[in-house]
DRENDO-1510 file (C-alpha; in Angstrom, 1 decimal, always signed):
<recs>
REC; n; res; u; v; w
REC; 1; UNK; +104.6; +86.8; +155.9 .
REC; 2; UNK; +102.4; +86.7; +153.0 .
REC; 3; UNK; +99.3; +84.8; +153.1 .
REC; 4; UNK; +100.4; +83.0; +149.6 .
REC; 5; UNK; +103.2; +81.6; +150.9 .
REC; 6; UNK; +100.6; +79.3; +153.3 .
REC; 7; UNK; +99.4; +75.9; +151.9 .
REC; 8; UNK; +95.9; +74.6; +152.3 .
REC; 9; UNK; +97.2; +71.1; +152.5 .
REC; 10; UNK; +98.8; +72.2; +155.5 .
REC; 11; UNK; +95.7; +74.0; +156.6 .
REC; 12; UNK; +93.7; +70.9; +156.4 .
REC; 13; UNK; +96.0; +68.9; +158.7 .
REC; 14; UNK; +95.8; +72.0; +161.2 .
REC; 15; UNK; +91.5; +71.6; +160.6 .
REC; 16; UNK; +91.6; +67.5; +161.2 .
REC; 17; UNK; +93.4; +67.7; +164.1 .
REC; 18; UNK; +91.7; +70.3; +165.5 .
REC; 19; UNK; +88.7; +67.6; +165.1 .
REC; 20; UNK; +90.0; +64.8; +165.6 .
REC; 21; UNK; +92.2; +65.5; +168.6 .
REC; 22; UNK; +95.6; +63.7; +167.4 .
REC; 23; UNK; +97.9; +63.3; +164.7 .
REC; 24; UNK; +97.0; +59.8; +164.0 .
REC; 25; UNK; +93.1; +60.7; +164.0 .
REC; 26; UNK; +94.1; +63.7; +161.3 .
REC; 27; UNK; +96.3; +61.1; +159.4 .
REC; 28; UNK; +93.3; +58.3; +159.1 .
REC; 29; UNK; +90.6; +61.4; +158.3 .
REC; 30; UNK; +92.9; +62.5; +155.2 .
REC; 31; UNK; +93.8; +59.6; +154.2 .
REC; 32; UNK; +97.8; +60.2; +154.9 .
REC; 33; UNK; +101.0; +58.3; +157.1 .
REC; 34; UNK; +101.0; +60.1; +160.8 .
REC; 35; UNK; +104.4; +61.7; +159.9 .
REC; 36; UNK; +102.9; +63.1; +157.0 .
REC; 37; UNK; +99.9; +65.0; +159.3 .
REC; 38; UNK; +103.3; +65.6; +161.7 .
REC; 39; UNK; +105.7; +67.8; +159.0 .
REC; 40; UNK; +102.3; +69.6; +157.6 .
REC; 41; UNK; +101.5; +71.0; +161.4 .
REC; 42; UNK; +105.4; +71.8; +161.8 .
REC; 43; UNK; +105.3; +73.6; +158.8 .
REC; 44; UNK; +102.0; +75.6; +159.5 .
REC; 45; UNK; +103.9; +76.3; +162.8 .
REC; 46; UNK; +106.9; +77.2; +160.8 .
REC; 47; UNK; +105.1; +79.5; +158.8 .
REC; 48; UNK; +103.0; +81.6; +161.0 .
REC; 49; UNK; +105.7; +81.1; +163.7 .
REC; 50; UNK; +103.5; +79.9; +166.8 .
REC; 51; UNK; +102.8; +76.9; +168.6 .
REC; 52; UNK; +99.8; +75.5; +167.3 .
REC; 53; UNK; +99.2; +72.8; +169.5 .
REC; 54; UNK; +100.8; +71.7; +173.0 .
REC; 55; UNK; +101.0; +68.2; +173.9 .
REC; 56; UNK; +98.9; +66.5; +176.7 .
REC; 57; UNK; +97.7; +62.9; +177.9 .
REC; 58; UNK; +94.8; +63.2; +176.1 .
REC; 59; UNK; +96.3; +64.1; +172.7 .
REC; 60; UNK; +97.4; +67.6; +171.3 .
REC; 61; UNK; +95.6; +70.3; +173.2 .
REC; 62; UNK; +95.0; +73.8; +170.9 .
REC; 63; UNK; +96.9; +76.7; +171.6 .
REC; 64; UNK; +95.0; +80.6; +172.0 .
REC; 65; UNK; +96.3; +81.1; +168.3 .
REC; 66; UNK; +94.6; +78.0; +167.1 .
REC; 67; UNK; +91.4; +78.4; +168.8 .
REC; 68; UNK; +91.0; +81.9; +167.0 .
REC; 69; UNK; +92.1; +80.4; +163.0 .
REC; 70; UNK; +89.5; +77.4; +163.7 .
REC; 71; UNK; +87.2; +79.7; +162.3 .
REC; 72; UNK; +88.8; +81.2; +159.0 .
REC; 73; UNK; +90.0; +77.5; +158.4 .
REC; 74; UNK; +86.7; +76.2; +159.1 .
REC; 75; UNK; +85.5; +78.8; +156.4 .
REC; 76; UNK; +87.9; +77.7; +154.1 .
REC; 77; UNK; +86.8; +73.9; +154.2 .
REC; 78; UNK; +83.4; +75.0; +153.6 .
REC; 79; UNK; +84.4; +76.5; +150.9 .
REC; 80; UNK; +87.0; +74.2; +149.3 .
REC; 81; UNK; +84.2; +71.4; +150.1 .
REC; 82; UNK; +81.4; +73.2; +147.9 .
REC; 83; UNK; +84.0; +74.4; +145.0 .
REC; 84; UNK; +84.8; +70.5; +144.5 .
REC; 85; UNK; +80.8; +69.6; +144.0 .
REC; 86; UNK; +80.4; +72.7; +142.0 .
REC; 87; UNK; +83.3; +72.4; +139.4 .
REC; 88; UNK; +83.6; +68.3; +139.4 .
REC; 89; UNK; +83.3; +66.9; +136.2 .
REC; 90; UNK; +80.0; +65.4; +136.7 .
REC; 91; UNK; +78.8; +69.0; +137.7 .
REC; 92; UNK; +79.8; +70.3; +134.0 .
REC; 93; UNK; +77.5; +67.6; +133.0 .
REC; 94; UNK; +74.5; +68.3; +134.8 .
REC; 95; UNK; +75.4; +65.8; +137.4 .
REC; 96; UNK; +77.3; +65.6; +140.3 .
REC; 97; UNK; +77.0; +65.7; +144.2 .
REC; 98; UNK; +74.3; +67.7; +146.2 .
REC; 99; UNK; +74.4; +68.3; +150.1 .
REC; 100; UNK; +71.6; +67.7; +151.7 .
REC; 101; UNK; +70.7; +68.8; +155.6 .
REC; 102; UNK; +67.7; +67.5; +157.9 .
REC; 103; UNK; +67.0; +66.9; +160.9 .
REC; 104; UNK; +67.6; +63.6; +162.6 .
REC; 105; UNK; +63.9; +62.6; +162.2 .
REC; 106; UNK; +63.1; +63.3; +158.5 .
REC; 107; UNK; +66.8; +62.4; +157.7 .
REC; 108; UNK; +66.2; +58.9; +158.9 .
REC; 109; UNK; +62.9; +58.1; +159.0 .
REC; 110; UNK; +61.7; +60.5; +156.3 .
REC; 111; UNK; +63.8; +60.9; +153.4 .
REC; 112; UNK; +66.2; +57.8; +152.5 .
REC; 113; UNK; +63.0; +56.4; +150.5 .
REC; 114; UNK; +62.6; +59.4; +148.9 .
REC; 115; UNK; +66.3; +59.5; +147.9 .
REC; 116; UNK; +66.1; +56.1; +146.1 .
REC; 117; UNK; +63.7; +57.4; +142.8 .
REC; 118; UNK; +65.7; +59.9; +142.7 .
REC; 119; UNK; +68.7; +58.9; +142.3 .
REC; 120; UNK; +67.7; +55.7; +139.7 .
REC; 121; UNK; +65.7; +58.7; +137.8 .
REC; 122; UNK; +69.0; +61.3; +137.7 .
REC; 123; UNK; +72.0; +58.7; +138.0 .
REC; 124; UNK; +74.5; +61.3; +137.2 .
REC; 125; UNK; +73.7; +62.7; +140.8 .
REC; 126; UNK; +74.9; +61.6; +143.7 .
REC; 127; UNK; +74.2; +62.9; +147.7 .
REC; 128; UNK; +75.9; +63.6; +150.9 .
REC; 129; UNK; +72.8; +63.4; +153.6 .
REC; 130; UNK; +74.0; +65.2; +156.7 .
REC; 131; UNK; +71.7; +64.5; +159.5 .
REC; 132; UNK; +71.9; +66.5; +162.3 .
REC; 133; UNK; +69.8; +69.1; +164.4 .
REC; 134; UNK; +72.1; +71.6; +163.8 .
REC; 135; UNK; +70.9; +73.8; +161.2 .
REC; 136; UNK; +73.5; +74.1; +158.5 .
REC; 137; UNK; +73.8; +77.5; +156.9 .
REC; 138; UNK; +72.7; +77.3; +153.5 .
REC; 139; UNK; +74.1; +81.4; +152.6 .
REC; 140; UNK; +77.5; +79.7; +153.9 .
REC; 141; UNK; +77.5; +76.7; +151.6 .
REC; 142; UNK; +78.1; +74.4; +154.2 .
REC; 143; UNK; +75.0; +72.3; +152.4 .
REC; 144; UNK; +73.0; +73.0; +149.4 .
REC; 145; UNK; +69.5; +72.5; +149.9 .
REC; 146; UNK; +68.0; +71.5; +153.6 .
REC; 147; UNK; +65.0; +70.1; +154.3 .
REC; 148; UNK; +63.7; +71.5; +157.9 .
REC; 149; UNK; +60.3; +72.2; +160.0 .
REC; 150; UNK; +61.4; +75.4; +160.1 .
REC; 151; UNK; +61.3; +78.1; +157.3 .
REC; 152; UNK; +64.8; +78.9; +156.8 .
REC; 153; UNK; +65.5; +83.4; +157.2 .
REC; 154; UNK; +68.7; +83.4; +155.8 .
REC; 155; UNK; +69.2; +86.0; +153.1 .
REC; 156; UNK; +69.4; +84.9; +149.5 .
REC; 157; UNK; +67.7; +81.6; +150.3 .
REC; 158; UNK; +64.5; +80.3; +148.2 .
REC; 159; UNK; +61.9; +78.4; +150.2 .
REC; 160; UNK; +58.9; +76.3; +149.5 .
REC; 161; UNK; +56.7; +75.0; +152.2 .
REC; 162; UNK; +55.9; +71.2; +151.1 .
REC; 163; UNK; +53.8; +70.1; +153.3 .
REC; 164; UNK; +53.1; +69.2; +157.0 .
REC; 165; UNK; +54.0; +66.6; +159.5 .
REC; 166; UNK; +50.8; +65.4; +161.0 .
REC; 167; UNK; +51.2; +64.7; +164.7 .
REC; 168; UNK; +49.5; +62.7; +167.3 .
REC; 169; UNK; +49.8; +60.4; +169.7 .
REC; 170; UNK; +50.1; +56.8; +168.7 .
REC; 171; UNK; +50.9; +53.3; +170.5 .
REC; 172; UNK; +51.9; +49.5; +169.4 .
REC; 173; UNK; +49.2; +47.4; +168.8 .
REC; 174; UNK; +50.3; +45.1; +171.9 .
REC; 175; UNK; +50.3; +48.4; +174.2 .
REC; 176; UNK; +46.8; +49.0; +173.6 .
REC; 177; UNK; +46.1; +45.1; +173.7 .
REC; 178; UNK; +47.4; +45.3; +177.2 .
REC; 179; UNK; +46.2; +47.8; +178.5 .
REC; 180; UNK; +42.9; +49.2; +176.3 .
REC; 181; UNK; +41.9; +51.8; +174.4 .
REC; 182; UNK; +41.7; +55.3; +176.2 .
REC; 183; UNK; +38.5; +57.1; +175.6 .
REC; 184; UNK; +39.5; +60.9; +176.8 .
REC; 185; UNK; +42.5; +62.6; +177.5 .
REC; 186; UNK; +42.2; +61.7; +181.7 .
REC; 187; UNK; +42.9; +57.9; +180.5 .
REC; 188; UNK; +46.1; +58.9; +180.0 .
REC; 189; UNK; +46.8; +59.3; +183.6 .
REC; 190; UNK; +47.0; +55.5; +184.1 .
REC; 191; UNK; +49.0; +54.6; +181.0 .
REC; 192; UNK; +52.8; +54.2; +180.2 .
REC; 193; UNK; +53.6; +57.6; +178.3 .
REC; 194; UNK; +56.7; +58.8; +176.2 .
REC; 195; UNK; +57.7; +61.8; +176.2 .
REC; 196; UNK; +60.7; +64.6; +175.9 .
REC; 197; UNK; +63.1; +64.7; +179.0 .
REC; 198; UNK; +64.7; +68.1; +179.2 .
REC; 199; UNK; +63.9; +69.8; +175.9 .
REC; 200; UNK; +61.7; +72.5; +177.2 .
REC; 201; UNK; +60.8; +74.0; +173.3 .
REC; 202; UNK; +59.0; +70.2; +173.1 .
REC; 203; UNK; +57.6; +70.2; +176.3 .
REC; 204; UNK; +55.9; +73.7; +175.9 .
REC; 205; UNK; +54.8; +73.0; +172.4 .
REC; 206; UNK; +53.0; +70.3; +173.2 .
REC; 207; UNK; +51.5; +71.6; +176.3 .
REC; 208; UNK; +49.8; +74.7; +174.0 .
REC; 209; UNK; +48.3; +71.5; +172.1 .
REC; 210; UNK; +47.1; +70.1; +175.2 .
REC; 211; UNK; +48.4; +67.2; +176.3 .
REC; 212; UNK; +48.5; +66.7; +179.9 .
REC; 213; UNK; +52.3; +66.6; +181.2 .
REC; 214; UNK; +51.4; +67.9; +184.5 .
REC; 215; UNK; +49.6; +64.5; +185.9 .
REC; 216; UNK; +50.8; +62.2; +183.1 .
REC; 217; UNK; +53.2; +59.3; +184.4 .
REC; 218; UNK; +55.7; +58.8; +181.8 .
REC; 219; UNK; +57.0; +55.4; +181.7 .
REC; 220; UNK; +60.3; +56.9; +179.4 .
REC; 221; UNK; +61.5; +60.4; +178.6 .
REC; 222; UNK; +63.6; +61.1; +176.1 .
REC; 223; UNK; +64.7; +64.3; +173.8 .
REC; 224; UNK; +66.4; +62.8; +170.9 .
REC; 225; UNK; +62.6; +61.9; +168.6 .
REC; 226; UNK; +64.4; +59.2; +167.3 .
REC; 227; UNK; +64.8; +57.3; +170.6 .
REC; 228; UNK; +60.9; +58.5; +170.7 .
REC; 229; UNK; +60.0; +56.7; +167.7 .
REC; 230; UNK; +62.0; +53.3; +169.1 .
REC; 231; UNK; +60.4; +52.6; +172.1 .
REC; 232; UNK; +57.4; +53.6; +170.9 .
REC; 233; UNK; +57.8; +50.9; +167.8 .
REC; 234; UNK; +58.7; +48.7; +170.6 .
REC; 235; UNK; +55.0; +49.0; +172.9 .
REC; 236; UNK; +56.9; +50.7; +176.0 .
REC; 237; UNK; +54.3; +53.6; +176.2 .
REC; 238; UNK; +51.9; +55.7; +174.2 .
REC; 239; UNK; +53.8; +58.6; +172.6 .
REC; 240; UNK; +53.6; +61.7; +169.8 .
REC; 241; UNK; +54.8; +60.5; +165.8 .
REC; 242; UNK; +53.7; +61.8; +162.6 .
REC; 243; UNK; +51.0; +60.2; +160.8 .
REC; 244; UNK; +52.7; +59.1; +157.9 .
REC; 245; UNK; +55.0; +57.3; +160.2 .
REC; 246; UNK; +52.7; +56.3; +161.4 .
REC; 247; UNK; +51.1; +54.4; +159.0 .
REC; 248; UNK; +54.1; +52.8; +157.5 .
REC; 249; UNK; +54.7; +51.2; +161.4 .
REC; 250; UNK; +51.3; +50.2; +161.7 .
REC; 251; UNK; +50.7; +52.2; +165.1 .
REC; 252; UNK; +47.6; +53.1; +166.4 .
REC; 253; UNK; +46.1; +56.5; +166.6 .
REC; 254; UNK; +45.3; +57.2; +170.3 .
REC; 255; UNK; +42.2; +60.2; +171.1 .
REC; 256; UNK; +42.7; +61.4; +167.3 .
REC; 257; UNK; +40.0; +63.9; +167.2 .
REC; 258; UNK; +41.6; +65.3; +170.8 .
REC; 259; UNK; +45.1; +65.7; +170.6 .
REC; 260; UNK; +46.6; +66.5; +167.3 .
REC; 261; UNK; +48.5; +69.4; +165.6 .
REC; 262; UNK; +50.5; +70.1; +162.2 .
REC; 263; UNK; +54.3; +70.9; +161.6 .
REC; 264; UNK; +55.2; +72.2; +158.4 .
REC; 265; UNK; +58.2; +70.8; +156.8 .
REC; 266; UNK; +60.0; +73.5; +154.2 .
REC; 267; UNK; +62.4; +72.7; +151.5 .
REC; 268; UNK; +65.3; +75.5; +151.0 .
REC; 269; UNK; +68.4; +76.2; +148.8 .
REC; 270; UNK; +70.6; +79.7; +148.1 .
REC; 271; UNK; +69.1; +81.4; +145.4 .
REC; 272; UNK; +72.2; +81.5; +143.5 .
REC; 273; UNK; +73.0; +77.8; +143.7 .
REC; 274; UNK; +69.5; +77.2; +142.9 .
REC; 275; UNK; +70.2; +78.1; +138.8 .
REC; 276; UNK; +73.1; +75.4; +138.8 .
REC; 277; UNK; +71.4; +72.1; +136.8 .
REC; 278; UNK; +72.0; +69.5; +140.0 .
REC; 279; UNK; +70.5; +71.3; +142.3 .
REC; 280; UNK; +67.7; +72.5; +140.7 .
REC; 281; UNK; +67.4; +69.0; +139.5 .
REC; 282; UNK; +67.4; +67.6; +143.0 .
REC; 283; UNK; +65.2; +70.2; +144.4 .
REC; 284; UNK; +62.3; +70.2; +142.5 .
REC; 285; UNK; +62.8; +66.0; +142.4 .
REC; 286; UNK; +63.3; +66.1; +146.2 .
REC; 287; UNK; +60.0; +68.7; +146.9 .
REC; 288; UNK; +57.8; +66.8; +144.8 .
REC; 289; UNK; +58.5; +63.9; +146.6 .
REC; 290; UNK; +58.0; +65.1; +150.0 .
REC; 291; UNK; +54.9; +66.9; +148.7 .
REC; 292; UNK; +53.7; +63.5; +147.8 .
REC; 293; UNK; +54.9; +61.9; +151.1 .
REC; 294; UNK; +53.3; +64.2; +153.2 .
REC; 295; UNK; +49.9; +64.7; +151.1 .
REC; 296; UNK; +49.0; +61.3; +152.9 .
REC; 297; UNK; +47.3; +62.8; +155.3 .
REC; 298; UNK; +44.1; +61.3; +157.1 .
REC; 299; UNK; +40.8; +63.1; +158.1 .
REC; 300; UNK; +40.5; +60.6; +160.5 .
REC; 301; UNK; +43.2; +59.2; +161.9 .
REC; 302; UNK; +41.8; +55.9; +163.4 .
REC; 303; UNK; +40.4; +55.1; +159.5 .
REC; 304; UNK; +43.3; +53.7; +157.8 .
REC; 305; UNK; +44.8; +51.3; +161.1 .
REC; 306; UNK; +40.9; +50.3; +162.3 .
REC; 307; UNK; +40.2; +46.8; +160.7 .
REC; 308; UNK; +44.2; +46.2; +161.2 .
REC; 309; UNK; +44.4; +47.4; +164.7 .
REC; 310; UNK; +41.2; +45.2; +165.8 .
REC; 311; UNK; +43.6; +42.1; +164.0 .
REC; 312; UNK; +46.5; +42.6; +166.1 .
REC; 313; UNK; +44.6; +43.5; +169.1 .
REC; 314; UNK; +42.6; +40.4; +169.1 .
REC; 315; UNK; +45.5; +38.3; +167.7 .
</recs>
């Protein structure tokens, strides 16, 4: 068998159901009638002469053989996926589409109002935002620039620190109406606290910045920061967010000039892919925004939300 005599068409088929579980899934993913996704596994199966998939309750079920081509397929996606934004038309014309990676937090709360100049000052550009915590490899092309709080190690990959997350703990207006303002770290004791669940990496990194998780009573624990950031909006408990968050929700700083540390956010793209005109244009646009975004730093926290806070408070 030679591997030219495989198509990718079929490959694709083999990669969607693989995802998706079942023929119809694969069929609705690439945009094609079930029986279609059906004869493009049977001929993948015809070609390399295995069972690919066995049938199950639950759907198709892969074979050994399948399990160990996910991963060249997978490659092969990856690829095909980044040779389409590179040599689309718009590309050629200094437009195009850029990939973008983050992490849940600063792809949510962080960079969709950064994205909007951008795109009305470059409207030849267009983006895919892939939010996840998993941290797409940039030397594999499965995104082209990611924005992270950590410094990306991968080889061949330009970085550029942009600034830092400033992080404290903060609380709803009506939370601190309720229940006062705490005037050392002890208070804590006695007030509803949120905090991570079973993310150890958060739970030790904010212990070496002192807060007290030992005799704190945490009225909800969660490790998705998101979550966090909810029921924090929503005056459940006192609980950690950035600054400039912060300020755009109106929180309140809680023990500012106690508890407090930085987390620097980095902005990072192959060095090759780099020289092509969209992403270079999207990089720099995108750093100097979130240079910008994150040079709103206070010296002290409690300044900006003081004459605010004591409106809400005493609303």
């Amino acid at each position: 068998m030679s591997p030219l005599t495989l198509n990718w068409e079929n490959q694709r088929a083999f990669l969607a159901v693989l995802r998706t579980g079942s023929l119809s899934g694969a069929a609705r993913v690439l945009g094609i009638t079930q029986a279609t996704a059906r004869r493009r596994i049977e001929l993948l199966e015809g070609q390399v002469g295995v069972n690919l998939f066995t049938r199950s309750p639950a759907g198709l079920v892969p074979t050994e053989t399948a399990r160990e081509l996910v991963a060249h397929v997978e490659s092969m996606a990856l690829s095909a996926e980044a040779f389409n934004r590179a040599a689309s038309a718009e590309a050629l014309n200094g437009g195009g589409t850029v990939r973008i990676t983050s992490s849940d937090l600063l792809g949510i709360e962080v960079l969709p109002p950064l994205l909007q100049p951008i795109g009305l000052a470059h409207p030849k550009l267009t983006f895919e935002l892939s939010v996840s915590n998993r941290l797409e490899a940039l030397a594999q092309q499965e995104a082209d620039i990611a924005v992270r709080t950590q410094r990306p190690t991968e080889s061949d990959v330009i970085t550029r620190r942009v600034g830092a997350l400033q992080i404290g703990l903060y609380a709803a207006p009506e939370l601190i109406a309720r229940y006062g303002m705490p005037t050392c770290v002890h208070d804590l004791a006695r007030l509803p606290m949120i905090g991570p669940d079973r993310n150890l990496a958060d739970i030790q990194t904010l212990s070496a910045q002192g807060f007290p998780f030992e005799q704190q009573r945490f009225q909800l624990r969660s490790d998705n920061h998101l979550a966090q950031q909810a029921v924090l909006r929503a005056g459940i408990g006192i609980g950690v967010c950035a600054s400039q968050i912060a300020m755009r929700d109106r929180l309140i700083p809680v023990l500012p000039e106690a508890l407090g540390f930085d987390v620097d956010v980095w902005i990072a793209a192959h060095r090759d892919l780099r020289r092509l005109p969209r992403i270079r244009q999207a990089f720099d646009a995108l750093a100097m925004a979130l240079e910008t975004y994150l040079a709103k730093r206070v010296s002290s926290p409690a300044a900006p939300f003081s004459d605010a806070s004591k409106k809400l408070i005493n609303a």
